[in-house]
C-alpha positions in Angstrom: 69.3 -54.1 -141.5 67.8 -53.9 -138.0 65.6 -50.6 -136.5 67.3 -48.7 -134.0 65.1 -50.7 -131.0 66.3 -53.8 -132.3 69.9 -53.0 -133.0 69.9 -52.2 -129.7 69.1 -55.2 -128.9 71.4 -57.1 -130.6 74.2 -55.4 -130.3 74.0 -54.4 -126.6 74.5 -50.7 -127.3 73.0 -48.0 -129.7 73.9 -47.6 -133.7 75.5 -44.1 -132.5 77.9 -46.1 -129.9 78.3 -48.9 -131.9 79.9 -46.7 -134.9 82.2 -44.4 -132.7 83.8 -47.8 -131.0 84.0 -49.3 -134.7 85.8 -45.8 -136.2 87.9 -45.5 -133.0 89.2 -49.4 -132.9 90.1 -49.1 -137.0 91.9 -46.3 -136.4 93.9 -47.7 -133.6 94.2 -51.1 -134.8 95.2 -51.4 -139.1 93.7 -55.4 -138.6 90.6 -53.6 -138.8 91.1 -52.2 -142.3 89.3 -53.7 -145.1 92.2 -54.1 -147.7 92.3 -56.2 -151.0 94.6 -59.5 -151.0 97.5 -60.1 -153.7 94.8 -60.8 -156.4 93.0 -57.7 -155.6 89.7 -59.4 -153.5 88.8 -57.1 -151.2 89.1 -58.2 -147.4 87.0 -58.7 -144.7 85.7 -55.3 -143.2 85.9 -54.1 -139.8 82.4 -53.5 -139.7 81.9 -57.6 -140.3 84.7 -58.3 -137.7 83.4 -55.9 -134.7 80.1 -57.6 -135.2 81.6 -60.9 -135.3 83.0 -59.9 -131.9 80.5 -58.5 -130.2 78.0 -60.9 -131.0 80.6 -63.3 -129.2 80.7 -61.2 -126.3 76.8 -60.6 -126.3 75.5 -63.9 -126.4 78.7 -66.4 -125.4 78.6 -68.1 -128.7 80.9 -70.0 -131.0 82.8 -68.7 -133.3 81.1 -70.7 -135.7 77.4 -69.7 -135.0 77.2 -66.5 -136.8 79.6 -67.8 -140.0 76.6 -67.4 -142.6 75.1 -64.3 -141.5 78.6 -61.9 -141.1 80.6 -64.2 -143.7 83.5 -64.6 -141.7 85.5 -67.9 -140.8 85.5 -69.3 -137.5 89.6 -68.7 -136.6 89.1 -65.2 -137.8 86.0 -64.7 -135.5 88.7 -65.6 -132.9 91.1 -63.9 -133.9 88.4 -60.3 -134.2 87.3 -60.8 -130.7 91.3 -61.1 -129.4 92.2 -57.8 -131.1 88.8 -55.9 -130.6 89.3 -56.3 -126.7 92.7 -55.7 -126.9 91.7 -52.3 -128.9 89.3 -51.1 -126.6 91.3 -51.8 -123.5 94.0 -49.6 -125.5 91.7 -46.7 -126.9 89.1 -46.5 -123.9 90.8 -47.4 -120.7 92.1 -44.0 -119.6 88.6 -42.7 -120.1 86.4 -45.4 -118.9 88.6 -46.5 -116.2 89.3 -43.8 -114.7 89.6 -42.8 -111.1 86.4 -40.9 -110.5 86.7 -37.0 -110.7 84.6 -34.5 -108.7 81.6 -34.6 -111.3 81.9 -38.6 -110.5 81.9 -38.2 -107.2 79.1 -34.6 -106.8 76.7 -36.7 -108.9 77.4 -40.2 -106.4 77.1 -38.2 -103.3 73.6 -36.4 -105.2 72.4 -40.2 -106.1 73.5 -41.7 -102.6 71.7 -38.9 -101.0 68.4 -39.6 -103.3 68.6 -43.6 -101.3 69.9 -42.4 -98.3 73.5 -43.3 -98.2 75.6 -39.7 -98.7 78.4 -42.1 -100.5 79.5 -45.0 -102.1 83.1 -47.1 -101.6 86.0 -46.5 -103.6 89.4 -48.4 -103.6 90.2 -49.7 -100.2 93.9 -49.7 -100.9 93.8 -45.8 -102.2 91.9 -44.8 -99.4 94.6 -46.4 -97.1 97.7 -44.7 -99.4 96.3 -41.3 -99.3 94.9 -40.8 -103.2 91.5 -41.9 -102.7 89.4 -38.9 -103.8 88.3 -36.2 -101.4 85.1 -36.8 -99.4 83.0 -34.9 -97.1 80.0 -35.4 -96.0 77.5 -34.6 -92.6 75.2 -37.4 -90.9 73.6 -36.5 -87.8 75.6 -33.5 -87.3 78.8 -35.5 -87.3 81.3 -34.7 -90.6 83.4 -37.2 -91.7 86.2 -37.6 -94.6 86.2 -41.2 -95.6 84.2 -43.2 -97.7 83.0 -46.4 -96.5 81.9 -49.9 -97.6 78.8 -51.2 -97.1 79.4 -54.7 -95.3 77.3 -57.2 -93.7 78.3 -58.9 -90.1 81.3 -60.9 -91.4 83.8 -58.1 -91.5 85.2 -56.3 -88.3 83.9 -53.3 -86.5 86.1 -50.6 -88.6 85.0 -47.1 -88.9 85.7 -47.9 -92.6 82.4 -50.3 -92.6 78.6 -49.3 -92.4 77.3 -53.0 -91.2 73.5 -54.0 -90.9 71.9 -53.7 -88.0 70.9 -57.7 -86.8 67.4 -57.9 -85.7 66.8 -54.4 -85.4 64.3 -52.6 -83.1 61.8 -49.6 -84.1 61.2 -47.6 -87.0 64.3 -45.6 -87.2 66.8 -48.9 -86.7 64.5 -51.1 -89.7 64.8 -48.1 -92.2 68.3 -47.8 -91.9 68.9 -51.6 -92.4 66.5 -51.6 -95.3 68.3 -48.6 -97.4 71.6 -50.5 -96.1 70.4 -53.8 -97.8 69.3 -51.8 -101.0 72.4 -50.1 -101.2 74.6 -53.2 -100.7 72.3 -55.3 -103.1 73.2 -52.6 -105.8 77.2 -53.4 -105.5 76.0 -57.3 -105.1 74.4 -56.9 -108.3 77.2 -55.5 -110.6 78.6 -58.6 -111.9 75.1 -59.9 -112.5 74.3 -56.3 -114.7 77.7 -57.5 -116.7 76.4 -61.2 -117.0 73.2 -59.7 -118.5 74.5 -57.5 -120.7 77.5 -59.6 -122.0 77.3 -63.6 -121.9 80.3 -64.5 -122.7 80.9 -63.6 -118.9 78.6 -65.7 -117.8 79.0 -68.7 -119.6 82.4 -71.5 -119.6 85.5 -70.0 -120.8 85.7 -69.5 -124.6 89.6 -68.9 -124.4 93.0 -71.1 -122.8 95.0 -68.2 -122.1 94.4 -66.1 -119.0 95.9 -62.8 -120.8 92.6 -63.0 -123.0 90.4 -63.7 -120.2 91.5 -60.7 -118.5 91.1 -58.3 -121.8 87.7 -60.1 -122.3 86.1 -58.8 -119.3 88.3 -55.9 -119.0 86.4 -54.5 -122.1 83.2 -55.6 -121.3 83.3 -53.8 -118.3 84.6 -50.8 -120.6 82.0 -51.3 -123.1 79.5 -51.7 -120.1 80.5 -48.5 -118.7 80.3 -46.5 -122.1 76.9 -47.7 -122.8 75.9 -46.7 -119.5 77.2 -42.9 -120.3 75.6 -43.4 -123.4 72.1 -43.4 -122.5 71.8 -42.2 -118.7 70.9 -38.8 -119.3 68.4 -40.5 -122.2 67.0 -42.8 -119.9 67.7 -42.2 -116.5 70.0 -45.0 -115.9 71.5 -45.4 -112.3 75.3 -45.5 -113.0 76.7 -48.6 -111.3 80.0 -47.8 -109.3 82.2 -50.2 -110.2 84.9 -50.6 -108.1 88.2 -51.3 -110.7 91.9 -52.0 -109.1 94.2 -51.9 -112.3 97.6 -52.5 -111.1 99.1 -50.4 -114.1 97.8 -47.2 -113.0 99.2 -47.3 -109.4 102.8 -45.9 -109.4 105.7 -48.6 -108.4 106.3 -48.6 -104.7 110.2 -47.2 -103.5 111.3 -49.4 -100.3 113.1 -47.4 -98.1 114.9 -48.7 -95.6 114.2 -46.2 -92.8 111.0 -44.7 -91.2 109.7 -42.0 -93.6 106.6 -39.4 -93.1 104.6 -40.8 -95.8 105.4 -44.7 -94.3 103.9 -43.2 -90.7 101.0 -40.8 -92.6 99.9 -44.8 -94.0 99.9 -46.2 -90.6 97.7 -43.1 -89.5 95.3 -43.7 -92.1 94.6 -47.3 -91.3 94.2 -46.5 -87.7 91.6 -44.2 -88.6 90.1 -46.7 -90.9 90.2 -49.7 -87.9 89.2 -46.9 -85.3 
C-alpha cells in the first residue's frame, strides 16, 4: 500500500525490518498465527496485529483509532500490542541488549575520537564489580583504564566523572567545555530520540499495570536500537549509547560472611573510581 519512503514513515522502520520482526514474533509467539475459527473463518493475521501495534507504539493512539483501516477490534489491538512487546523483549533482547562487545566498543572509541571524547560511559555498577568491558585509552600522554561519565557540577570530584569547566578561560579550556556539552547533550538527548520515534512514550500511560509499562519501553528501546543497526551503515546514523541496567542479566549475589578477595578487589575499584 505505501512506497518504501512512506512506509518508512509510518511504521518507524523499513519494509525489510518491519518483515523480519513480523516472521520472527509469529514464530515465537502461535497468537500471531492467522488460523480459521470453529466455522472455518479465517482469523485475524499477524501482519494486521503487528501493525495494529506498532501504530500504537508510533503515534500513542487508541486502540480504537486505527479499527477501520487494519480491521481489528479495539480489546484485540490491546491485547496485539501486550503480546508483540512481550515477543520482542523474548526474541531480541539477548541481541539488542547486549553488553557491548569489542566491535561496540572499537567503533565508540573511533566515533568518540571523531568529537573528541576517546569514550563513552557504560554501567556504573559493572564498572565498580569488575565486568565492565576493557578500556584503554591515552589523553595527554596519560593512559587510563576506566570509562567515565560525562557530568556537569552537581556530582563530586571522582576520577570516574569528566565535569565542565565553569567560566572557563582561553581557547584550549572553552573547546574542551564545548565538545564536553556536545557530548553530554548527546546522552541528554536519548530519551527525547525514543520520544520521537515512538509516542506512546511520550504521551499519558496507555496501560494500568506496571509489568506492561516496563515491556512497552523495554521494546521500543529494542526496536529503537534495531532500526538504528538497520540503517547506519545506509545512512550514516550516529549510534546512541544507551546505557541499559537489566537486572536479569546480572548474576545473583552470594553473601559471605567473611572478608573475601573479590569483596576487597570491589572496594579497590571504587577507590579508584572516587580517587
Amino acid at each position: 500500500m505505501y512506497p518504501p519512503t512512506v512506509f518508512r514513515r509510518r511504521f518507524r522502520m523499513k519494509r525489510s525490518l518491519f518483515l523480519r520482526i513480523q516472521s520472527k514474533v509469529e514464530a515465537h509467539d502461535s497468537y500471531f498465527i492467522q488460523k480459521r475459527n470453529s466455522a472455518n473463518k479465517l482469523g485475524l493475521s499477524s501482519l494486521q496485529k503487528i501493525t495494529a501495534a506498532l501504530r500504537m507504539l508510533a503515534y500513542g493512539v487508541l486502540g480504537d483509532f486505527i479499527d477501520e483501516y487494519v480491521r481489528i477490534g479495539e480489546s484485540t489491538t490491546l491485547e496485539s500490542l501486550k503480546k508483540f512487546v512481550t515477543a520482542v523483549i523474548d526474541v531480541f533482547s539477548e541481541e539488542y541488549l547486549r553488553k557491548p562487545n569489542n566491535e561496540d566498543i572499537a567503533r565508540l572509541l573511533a566515533h568518540g575520537e571523531r568529537r573528541g571524547f576517546p569514550e563513552r560511559s557504560h554501567v556504573f555498577n559493572e564498572l565498580a564489580e569488575g565486568r565492565a568491558p576493557t578500556v584503554h585509552y591515552s589523553i595527554n600522554g596519560h593512559d587510563y583504564t576506566m570509562g567515565y561519565y560525562l557530568a556537569d557540577g552537581i556530582y563530586p570530584k571522582w576520577a570516574i566523572f569528566v565535569k565542565i569547566i565553569s567560566s572557563p578561560q582561553g581557547q584550549k579550556y572553552k573547546l574542551f567545555a564545548a565538545a564536553q556539552e556536545a557530548c553530554r547533550k548527546d546522552v541528554e538527548r536519548a530519551f527525547g530520540v525514543l520520544q520521537a520515534r515512538f509516542a506512546i512514550v511520550r504521551g499519558p500511560a496507555r496501560f494500568f499495570h506496571l509489568e506492561t509499562l516496563q515491556k512497552i519501553i523495554k521494546a521500543c528501546i529494542i526496536l529503537h536500537n534495531m532500526i538504528v543497526e538497520d540503517e547506519r551503515d545506509e545512512n550514516e546514523v550516529v549510534d546512541s549509547d544507551y546505557e541499559q541496567i537489566d537486572e536479569v542479566d546480572n548474576p545473583p549475589l552470594q553473601v559471605l560472611r567473611e572478608q573475601s578477595d573479590g569483596f576487597m578487589l570491589y572496594i579497590e575499584r571504587h577507590e579508584r573510581i572516587r580517587d
